[in-house]
LOMAR-945788 format. One record per atom (N, C-alpha, C): chain; atom name; x, y, z. Coordinates in steps of 0.02 Angstrom, whole numbers. Layout:
<nodes>
A,CA,X,Y,Z
...
</nodes>
This chain:
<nodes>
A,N,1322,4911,-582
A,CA,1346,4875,-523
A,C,1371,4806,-543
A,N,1435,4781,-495
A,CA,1457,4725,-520
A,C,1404,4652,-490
A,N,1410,4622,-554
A,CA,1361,4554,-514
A,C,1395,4513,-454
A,N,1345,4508,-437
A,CA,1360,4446,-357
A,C,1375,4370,-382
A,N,1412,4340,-383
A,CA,1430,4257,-397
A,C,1433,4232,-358
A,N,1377,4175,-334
A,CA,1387,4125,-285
A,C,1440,4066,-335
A,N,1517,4017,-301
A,CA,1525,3978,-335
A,C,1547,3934,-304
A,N,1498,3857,-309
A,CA,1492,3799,-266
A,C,1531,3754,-320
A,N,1601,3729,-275
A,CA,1632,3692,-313
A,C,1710,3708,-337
A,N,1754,3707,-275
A,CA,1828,3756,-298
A,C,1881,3708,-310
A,N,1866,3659,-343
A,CA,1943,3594,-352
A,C,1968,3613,-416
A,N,1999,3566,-464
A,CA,2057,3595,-509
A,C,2011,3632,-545
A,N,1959,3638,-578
A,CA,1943,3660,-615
A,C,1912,3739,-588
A,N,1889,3728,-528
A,CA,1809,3786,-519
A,C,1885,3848,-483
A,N,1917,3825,-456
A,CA,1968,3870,-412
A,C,1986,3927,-446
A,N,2015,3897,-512
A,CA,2059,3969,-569
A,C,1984,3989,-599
A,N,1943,3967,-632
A,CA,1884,4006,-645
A,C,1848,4047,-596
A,N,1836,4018,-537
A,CA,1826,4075,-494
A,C,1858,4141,-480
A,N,1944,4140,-475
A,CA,1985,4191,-470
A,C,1986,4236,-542
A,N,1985,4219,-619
A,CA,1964,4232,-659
A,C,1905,4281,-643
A,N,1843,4266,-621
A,CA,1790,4289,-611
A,C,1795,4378,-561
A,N,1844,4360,-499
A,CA,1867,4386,-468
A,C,1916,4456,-521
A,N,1948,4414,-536
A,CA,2009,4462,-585
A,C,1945,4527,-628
A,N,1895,4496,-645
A,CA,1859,4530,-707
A,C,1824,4571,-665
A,N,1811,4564,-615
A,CA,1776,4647,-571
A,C,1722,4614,-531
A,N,1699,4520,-530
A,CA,1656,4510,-509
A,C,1666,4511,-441
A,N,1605,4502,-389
A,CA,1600,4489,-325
A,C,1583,4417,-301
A,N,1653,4382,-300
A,CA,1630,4311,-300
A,C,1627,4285,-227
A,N,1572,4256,-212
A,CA,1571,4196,-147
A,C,1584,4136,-146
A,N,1624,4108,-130
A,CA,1656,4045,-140
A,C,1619,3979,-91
A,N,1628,3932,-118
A,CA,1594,3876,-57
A,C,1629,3808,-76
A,N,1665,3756,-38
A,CA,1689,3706,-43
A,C,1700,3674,15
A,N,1682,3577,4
A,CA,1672,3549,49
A,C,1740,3554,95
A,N,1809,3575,60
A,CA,1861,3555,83
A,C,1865,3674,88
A,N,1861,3650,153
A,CA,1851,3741,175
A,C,1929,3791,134
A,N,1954,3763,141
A,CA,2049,3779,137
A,C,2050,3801,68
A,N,2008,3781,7
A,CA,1996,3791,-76
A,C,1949,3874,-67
A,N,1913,3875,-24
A,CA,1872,3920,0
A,C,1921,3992,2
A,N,1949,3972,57
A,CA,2006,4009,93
A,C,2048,4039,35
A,N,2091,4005,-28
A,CA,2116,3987,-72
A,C,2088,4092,-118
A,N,2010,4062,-132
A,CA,1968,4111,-188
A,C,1964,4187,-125
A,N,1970,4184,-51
A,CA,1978,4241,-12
A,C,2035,4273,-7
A,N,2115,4220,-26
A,CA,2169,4263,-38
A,C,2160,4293,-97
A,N,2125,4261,-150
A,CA,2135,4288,-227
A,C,2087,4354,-232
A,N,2025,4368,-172
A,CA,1992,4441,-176
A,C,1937,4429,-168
A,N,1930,4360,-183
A,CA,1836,4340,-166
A,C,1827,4334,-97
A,N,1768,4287,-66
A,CA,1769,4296,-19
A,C,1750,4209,-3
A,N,1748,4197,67
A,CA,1715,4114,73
A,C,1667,4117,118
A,N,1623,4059,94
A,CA,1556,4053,115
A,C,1548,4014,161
A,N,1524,3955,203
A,CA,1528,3926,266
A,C,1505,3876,230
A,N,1429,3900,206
A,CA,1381,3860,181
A,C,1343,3875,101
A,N,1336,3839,62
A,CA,1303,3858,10
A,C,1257,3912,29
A,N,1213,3898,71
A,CA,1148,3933,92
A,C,1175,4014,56
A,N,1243,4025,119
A,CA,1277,4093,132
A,C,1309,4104,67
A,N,1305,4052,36
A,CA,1355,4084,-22
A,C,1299,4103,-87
A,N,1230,4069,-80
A,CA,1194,4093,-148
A,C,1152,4151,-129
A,N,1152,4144,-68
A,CA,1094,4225,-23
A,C,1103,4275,-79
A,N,1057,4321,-109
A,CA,1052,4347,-157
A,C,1097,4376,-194
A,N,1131,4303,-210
A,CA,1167,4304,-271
A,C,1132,4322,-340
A,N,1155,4367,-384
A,CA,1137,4367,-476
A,C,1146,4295,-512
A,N,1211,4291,-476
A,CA,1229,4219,-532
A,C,1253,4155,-491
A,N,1220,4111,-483
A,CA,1240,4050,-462
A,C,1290,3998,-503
A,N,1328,3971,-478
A,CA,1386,3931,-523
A,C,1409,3865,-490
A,N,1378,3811,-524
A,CA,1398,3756,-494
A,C,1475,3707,-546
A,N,1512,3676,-505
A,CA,1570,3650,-537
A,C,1574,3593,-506
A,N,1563,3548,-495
A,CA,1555,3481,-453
A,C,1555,3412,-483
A,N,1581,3359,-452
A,CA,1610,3304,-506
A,C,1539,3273,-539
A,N,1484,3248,-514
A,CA,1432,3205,-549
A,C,1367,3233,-546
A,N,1326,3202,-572
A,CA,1249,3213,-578
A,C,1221,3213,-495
A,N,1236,3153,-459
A,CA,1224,3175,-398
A,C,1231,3217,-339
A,N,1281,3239,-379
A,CA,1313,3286,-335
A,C,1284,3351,-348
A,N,1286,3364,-417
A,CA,1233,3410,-441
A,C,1186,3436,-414
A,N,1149,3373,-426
A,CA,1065,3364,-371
A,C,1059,3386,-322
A,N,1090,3370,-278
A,CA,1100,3351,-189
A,C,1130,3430,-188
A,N,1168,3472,-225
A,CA,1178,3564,-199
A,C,1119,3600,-239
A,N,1084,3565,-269
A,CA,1029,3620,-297
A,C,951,3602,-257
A,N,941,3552,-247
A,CA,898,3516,-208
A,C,891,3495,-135
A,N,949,3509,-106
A,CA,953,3492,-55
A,C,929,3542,4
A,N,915,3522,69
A,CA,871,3569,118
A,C,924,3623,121
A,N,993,3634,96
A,CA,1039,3686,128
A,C,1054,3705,33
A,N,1034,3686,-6
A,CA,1046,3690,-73
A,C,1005,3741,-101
A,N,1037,3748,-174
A,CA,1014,3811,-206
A,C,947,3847,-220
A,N,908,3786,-242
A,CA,818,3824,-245
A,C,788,3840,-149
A,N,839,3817,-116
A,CA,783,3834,-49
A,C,827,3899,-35
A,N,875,3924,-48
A,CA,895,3992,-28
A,C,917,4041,-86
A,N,906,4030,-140
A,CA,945,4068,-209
A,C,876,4102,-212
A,N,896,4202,-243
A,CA,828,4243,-237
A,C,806,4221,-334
A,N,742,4234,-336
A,CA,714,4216,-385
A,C,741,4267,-447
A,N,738,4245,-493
A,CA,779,4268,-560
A,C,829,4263,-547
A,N,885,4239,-512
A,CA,941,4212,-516
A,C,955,4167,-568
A,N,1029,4171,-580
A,CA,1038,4141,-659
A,C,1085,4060,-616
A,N,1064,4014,-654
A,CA,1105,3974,-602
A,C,1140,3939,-691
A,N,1230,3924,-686
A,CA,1261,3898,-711
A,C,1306,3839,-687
A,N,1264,3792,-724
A,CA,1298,3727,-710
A,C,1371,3701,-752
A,N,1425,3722,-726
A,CA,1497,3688,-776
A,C,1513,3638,-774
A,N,1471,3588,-719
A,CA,1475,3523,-703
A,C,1472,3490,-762
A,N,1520,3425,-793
A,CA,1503,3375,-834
A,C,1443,3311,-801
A,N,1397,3299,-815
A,CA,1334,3288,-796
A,C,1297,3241,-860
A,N,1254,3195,-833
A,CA,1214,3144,-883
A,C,1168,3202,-904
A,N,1160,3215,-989
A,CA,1109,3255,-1019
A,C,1044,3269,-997
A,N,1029,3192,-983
A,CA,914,3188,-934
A,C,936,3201,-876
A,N,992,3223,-841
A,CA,977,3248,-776
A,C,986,3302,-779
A,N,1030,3336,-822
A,CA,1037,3413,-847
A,C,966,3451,-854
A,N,937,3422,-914
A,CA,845,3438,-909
A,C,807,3415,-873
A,N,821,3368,-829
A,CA,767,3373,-776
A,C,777,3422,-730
A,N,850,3449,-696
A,CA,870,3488,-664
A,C,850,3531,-678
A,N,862,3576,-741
A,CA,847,3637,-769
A,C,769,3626,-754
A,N,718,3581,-766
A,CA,647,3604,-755
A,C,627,3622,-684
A,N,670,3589,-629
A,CA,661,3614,-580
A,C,677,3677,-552
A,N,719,3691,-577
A,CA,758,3763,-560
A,C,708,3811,-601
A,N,676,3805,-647
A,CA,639,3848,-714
A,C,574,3855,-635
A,N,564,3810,-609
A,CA,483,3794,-590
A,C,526,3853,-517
A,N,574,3865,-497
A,CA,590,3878,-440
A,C,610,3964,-461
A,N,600,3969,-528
A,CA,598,4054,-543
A,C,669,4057,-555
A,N,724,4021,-564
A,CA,774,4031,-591
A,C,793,4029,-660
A,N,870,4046,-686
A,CA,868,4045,-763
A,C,925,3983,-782
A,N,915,3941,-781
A,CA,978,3876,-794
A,C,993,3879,-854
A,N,1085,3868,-860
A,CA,1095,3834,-913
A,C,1148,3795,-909
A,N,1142,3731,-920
A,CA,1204,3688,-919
A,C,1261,3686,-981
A,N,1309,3728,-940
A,CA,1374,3748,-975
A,C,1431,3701,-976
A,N,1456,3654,-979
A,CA,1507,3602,-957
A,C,1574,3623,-1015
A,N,1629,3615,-989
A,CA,1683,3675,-1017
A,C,1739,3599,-1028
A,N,1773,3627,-1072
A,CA,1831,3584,-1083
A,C,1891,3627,-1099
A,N,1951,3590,-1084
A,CA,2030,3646,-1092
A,C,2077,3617,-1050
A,N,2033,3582,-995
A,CA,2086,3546,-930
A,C,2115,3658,-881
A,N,2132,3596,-843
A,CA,2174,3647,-779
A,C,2198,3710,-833
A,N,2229,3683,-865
A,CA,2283,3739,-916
A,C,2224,3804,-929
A,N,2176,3769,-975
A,CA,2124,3815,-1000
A,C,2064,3861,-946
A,N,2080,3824,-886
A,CA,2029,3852,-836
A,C,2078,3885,-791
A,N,2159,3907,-793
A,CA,2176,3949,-767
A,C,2200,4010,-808
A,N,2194,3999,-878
A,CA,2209,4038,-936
A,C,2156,4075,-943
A,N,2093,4063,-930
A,CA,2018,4067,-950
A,C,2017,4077,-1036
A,N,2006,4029,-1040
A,CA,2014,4019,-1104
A,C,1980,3955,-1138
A,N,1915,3912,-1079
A,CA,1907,3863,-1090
A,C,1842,3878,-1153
A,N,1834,3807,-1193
A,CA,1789,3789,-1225
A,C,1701,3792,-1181
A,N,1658,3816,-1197
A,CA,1604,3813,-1153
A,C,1546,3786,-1193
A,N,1530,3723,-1190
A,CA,1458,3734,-1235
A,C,1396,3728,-1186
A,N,1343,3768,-1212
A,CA,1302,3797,-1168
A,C,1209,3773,-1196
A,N,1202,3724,-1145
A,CA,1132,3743,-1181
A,C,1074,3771,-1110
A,N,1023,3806,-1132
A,CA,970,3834,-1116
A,C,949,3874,-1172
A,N,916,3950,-1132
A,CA,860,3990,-1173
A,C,905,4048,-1190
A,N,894,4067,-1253
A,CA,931,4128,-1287
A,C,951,4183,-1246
A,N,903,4186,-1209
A,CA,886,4292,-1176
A,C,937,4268,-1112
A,N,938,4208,-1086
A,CA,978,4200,-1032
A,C,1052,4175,-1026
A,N,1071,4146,-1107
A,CA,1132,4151,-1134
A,C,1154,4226,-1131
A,N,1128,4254,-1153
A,CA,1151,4328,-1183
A,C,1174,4366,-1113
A,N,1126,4363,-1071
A,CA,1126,4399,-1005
A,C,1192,4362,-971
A,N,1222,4294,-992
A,CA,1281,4291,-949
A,C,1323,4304,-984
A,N,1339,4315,-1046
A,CA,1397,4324,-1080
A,C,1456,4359,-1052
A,N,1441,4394,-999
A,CA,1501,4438,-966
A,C,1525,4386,-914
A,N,1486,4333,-885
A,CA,1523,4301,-852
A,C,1544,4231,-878
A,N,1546,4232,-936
A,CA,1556,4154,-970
A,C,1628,4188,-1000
A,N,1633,4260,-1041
A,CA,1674,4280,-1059
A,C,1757,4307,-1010
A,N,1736,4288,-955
A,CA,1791,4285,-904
A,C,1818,4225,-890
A,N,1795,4179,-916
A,CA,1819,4119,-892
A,C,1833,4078,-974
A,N,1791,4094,-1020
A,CA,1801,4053,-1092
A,C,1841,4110,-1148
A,N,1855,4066,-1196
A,CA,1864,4101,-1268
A,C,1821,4070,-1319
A,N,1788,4006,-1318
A,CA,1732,3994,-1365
A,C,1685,3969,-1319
A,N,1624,4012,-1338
A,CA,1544,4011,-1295
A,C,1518,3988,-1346
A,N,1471,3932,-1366
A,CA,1426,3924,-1412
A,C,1356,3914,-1372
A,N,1298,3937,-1394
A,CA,1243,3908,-1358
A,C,1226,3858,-1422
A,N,1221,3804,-1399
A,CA,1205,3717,-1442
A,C,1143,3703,-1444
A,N,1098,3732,-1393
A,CA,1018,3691,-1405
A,C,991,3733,-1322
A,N,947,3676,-1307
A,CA,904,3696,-1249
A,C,934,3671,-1196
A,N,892,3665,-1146
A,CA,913,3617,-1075
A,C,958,3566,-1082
A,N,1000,3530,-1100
A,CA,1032,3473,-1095
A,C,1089,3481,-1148
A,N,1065,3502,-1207
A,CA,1109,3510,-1261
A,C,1184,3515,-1255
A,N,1198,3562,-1186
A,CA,1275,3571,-1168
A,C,1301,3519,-1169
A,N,1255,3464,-1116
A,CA,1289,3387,-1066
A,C,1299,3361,-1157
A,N,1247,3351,-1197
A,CA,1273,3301,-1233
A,C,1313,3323,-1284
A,N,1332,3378,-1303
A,CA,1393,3385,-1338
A,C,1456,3371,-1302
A,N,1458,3386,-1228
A,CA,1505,3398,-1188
A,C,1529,3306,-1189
A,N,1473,3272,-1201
A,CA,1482,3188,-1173
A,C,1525,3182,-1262
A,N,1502,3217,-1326
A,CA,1538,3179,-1385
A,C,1615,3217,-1377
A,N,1608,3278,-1348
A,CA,1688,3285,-1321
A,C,1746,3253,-1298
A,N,1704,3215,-1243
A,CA,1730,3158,-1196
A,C,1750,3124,-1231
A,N,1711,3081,-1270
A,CA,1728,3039,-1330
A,C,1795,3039,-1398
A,N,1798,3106,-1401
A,CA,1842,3119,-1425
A,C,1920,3127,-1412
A,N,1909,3158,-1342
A,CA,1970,3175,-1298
A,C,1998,3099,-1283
A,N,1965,3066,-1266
A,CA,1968,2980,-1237
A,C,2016,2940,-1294
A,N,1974,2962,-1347
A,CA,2005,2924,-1420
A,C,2070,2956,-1418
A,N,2069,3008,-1446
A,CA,2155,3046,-1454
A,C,2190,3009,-1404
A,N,2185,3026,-1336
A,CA,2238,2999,-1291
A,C,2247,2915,-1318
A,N,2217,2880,-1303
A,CA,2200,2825,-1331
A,C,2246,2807,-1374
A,N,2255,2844,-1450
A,CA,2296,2831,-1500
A,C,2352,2874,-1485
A,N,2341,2922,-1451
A,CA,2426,2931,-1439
A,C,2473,2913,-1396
A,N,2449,2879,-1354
A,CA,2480,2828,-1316
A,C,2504,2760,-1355
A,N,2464,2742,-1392
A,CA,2478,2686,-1437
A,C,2551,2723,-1481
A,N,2530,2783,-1502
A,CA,2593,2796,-1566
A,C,2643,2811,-1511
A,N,2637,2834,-1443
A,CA,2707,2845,-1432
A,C,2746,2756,-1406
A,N,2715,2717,-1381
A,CA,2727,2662,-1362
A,C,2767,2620,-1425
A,N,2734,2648,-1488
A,CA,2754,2604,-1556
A,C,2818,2631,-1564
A,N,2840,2715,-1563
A,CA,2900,2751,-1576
A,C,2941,2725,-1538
A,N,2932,2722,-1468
A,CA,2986,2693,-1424
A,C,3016,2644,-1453
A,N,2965,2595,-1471
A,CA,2988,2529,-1493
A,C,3049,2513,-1525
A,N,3039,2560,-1594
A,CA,3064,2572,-1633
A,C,3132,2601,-1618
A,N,3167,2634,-1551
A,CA,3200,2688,-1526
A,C,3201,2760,-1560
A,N,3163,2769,-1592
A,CA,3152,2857,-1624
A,C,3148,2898,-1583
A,N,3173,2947,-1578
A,CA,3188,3019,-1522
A,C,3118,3039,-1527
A,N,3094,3030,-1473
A,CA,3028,3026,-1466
A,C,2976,3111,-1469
A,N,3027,3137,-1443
A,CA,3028,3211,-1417
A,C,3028,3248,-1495
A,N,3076,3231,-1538
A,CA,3068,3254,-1612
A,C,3016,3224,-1642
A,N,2995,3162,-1639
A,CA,2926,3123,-1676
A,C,2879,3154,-1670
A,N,2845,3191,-1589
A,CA,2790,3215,-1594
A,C,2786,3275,-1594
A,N,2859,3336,-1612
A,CA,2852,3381,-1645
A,C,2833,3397,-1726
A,N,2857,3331,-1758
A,CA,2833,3333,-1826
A,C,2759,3315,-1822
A,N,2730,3264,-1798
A,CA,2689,3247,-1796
A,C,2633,3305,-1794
A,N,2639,3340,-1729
A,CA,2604,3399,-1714
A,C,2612,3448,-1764
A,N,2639,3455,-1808
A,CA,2640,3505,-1855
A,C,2587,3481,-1908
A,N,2579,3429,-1941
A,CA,2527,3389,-1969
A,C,2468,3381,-1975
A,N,2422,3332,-2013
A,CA,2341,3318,-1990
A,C,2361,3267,-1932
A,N,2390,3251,-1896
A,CA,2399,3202,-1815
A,C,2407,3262,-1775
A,N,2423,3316,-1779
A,CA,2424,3357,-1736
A,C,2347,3381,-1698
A,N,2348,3397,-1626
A,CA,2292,3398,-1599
A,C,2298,3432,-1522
A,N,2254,3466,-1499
A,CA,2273,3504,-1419
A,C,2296,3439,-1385
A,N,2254,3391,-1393
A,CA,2278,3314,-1365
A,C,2366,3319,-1354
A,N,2393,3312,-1408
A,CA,2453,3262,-1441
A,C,2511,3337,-1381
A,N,2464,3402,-1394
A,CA,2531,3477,-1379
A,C,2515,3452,-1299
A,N,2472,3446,-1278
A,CA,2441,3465,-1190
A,C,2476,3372,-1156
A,N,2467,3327,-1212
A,CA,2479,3250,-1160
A,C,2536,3221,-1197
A,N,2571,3236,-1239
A,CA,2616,3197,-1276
A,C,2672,3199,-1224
A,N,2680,3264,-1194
A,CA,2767,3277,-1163
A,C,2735,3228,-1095
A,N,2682,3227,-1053
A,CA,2686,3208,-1021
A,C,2671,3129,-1013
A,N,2651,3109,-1055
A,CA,2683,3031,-1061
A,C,2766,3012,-1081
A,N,2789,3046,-1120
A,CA,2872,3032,-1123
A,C,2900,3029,-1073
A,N,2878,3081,-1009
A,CA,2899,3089,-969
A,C,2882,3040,-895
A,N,2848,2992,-939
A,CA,2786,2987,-884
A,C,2750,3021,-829
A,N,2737,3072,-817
A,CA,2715,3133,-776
A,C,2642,3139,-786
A,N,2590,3107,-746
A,CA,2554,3107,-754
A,C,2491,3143,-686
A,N,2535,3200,-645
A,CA,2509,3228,-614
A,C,2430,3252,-642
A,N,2390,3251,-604
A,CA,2321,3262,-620
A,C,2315,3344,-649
A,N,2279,3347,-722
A,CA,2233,3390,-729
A,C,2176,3398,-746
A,N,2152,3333,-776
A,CA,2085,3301,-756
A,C,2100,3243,-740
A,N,2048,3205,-697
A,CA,2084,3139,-673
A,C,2057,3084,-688
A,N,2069,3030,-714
A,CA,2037,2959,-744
A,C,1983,2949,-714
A,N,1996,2955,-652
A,CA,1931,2919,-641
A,C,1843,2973,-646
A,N,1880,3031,-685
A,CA,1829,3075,-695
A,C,1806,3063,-767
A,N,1854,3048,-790
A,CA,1836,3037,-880
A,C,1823,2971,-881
A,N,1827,2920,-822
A,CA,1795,2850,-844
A,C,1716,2875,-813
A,N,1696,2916,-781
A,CA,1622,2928,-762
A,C,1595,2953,-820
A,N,1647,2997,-881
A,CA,1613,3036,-918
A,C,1592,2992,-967
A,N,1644,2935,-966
A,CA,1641,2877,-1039
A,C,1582,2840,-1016
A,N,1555,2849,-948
A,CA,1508,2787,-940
A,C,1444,2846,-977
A,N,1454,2897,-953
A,CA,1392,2960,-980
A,C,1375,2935,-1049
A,N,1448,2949,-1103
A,CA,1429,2941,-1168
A,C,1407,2858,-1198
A,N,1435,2812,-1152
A,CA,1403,2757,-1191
A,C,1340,2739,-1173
A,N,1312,2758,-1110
A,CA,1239,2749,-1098
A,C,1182,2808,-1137
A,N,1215,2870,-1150
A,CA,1170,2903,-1195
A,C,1185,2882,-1278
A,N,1217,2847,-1292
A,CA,1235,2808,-1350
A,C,1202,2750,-1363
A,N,1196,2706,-1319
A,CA,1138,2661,-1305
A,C,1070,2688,-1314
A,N,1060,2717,-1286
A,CA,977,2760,-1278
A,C,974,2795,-1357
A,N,1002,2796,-1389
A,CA,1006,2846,-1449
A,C,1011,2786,-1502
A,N,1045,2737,-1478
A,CA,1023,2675,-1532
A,C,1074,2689,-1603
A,N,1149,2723,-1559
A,CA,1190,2732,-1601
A,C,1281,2684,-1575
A,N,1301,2662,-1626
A,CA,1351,2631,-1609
A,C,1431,2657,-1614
A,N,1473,2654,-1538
A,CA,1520,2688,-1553
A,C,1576,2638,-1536
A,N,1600,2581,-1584
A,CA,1649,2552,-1567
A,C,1698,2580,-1546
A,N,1741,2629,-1572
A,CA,1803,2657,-1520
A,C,1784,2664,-1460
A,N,1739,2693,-1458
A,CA,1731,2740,-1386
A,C,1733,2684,-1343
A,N,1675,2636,-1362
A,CA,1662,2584,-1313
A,C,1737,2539,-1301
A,N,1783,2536,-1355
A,CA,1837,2513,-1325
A,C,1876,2547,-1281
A,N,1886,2619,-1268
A,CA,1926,2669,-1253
A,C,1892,2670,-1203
A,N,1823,2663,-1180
A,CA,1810,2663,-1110
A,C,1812,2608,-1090
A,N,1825,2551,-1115
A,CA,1849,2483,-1057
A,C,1919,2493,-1050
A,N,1963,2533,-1091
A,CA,2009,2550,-1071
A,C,2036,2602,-1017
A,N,1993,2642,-999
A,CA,1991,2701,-958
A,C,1977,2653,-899
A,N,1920,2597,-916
A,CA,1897,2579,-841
A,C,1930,2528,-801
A,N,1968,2506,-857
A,CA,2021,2465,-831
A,C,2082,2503,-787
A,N,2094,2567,-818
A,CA,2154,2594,-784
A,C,2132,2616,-724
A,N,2063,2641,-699
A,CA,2050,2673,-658
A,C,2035,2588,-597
A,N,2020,2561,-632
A,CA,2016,2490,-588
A,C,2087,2452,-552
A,N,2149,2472,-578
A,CA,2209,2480,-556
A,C,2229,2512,-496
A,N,2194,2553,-505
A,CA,2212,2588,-444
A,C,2245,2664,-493
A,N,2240,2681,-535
A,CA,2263,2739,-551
A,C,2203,2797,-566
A,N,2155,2791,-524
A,CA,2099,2846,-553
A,C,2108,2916,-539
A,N,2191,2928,-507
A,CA,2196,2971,-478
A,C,2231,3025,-501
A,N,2270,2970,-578
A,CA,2307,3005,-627
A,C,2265,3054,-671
A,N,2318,3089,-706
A,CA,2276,3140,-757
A,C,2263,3092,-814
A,N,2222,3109,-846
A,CA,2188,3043,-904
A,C,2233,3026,-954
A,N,2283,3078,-969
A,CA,2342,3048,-1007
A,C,2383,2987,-1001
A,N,2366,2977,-913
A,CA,2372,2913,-876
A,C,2364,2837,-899
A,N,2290,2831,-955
A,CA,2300,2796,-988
A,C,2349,2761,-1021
A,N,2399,2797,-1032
A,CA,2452,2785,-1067
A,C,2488,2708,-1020
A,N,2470,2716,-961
A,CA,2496,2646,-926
A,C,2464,2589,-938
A,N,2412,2606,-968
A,CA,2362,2515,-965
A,C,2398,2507,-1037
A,N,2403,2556,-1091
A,CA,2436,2559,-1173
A,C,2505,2518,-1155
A,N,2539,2564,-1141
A,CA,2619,2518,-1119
A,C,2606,2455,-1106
A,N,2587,2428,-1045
A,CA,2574,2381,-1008
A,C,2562,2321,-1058
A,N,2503,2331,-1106
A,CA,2475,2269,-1146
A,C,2531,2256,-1185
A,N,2574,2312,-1225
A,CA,2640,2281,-1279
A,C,2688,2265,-1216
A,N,2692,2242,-1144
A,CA,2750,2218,-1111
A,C,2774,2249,-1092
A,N,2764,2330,-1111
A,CA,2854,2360,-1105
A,C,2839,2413,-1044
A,N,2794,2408,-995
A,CA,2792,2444,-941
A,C,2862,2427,-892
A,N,2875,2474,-877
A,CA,2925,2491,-845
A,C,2932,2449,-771
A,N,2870,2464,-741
A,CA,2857,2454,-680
A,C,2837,2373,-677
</nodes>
């Protein structure tokens, strides 16, 4: 029999993974604050839920996709949230990017509530979560990795399980870190090429063929030339994620000068008023400091 998917959380990311889910034979229930995303996963074959309650009612697999830790909280904890209506042995998957100690504190509550958590937080952007094809790193308990593999494998192409309870959030946070940096410097190199007048469009085809080449440079290069910075993840989501990694960087008593510059840079752009852009967006605070913003 096909499993039941409750999935709380249908914006850029949770929408195409849900229909994904759908596509692969599952029986998905959809739930979102903005009903119409709902509606969205019922043309694609799933169905929509009113209320979480209705959407985890004995669900197999619970699936949360939601922007922060609080938000997190407040659908798994809450009087209309997941432990007061999800049936016991339910597997609950968190894709939410999320602070690591709230990941394992979460997961102990859900463990104490007879469920099977594991915080999965996925990277690929829009592209990769309507391709299903995203990056997933996963931490919890072995036997309950294994048992989702059919539904991680509808939506990803690399599943790693990394550790226990939290393990996902904090690889997922040195991700962040990484993704932040690239954009970061490739905003800088395309700003320097301009300078220069080099056909910009040929620069970062060579480039990309190279060790500078990176999913970064193929997925955000065209759309800074272009300036096109329609959202597919949005700044002001990756300045929440940069605040994730430099406070568990702090606590760890490890030092990350880039990062920490790359997130006063993120937080600056999102303090502009652009938190609305896709994070390649950055590329406007980059311009801006050498003068040569447009605007």
């Amino acid at each position: 029999m096909s499993k039941t998917i409750a999935f709380i959380g249908l914006g850029i990311m949770g929408l195409p993974m849900a229909k994904n889910l759908v596509a692969a034979g599952f029986d998905v229930r959809g739930f979102n604050r903005t009903p119409a995303k709902a509606d969205a996963l019922a043309e694609a074959g799933g169905s929509a839920a009113a209320t979480i309650a209705e959407a985890v009612a004995g669900a197999d697999v619970i699936i949360t996709m939601v922007p922060d830790s609080p938000d997190v909280e407040a659908v798994l904890t809450g009087d209309d949230g997941i432990l007061a209506h999800a049936s016991t042995g339910a597997t609950w998957i968190d894709f939410s990017t999320i602070r690591p100690d709230v990941a394992t504190e979460l997961a102990g509550k859900a463990k104490d509530a007879g469920l099977k958590p594991l915080d999965a937080p996925v990277s690929g952007g829009e592209p990769g979560a309507i391709d299903g094809v995203l990056s997933i790193m996963v931490g919890g308990d072995q036997a309950d990795f294994d048992a989702a593999a059919d539904v991680f494998d509808a939506v990803g192409k690399t599943i790693v399980l990394v550790g226990p309870s939290g393990a996902g959030q904090t690889v997922k946070a040195a991700n962040q870190l990484m993704v932040a940096g690239n954009i970061g410097l490739l905003a800088e190199a395309v700003v320097f090429l301009e300078a220069y007048g080099v056909e910009t469009g040929a620069a970062l085809q060579v480039l990309g063929g190279g060790l500078a080449g990176s999913k970064v440079l193929d997925q955000k290069g065209q759309k800074m030339l272009d300036r096109s910075f329609d959202p597919g993840f949005r700044l002001e989501l990756h300045h929440k994620d940069m605040g994730i990694v430099t406070a568990a960087a702090r606590e760890a008593g490890v030092a990350i000068p880039l990062g920490a510059t790359v997130a006063q840079l993120v937080a600056a752009t999102v303090q502009q008023g652009n938190g609305g852009l896709d994070h390649s967006g950055l590329f406007t605070v980059i311009e801006a400091l050498s003068g040569k913003n447009e605007n």
